[in-house]
C-alpha positions, 0 to 999 in steps of 0.5 A: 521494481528495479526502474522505480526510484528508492524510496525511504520505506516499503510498507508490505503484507506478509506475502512479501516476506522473503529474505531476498527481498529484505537484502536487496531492499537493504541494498537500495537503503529501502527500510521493509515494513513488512511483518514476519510469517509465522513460520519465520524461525528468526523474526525481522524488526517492526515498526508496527506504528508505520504498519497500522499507516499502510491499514489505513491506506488500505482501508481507503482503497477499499471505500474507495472500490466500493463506488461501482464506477471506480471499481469497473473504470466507466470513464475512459480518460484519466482526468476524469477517472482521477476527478471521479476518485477525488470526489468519492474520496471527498464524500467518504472523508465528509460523511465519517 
């Protein structure tokens, strides 16, 4: 991740909670959004409004793998593999 450029926030799942990476985030001035493991004995901070955000996001993917052609990439170019995800994400968002 050291090439792509800091950002405000880092939404994650529990797969990314580690303490290496909450201090080299905190280094890049990155705030981790990512909810503690069970087995955490001393539990981070947080921000639970912006973790329901990255579900919702999620969710969206999920639709969005649902439509066969996004799921196995028929189209070979990436305008139109782009055009074909805005237009099934346009439909879902139409239909709910």
């Amino acid at each position: 991740m050291e090439p792509l450029p800091a950002s405000k926030q880092l939404l994650g799942d529990k797969a990314y909670d580690s303490d290496d990476l909450r201090t080299w985030l905190k280094g890049r001035k990155t705030e981790p959004i990512i909810p503690n493991k069970k087995n955490r004995t001393h539990p981070h901070p947080l921000t639970t409004r912006r973790y329901r955000q990255r579900n919702t996001i999620e969710r969206m993917f999920c639709c969005l793998k649902d439509a066969r052609r996004i799921a196995t990439r028929y189209d070979k170019s990436a305008k139109t593999f782009l055009n074909a995800i805005c237009l099934i994400a346009l439909s879902y968002w139409w239909l709910n």
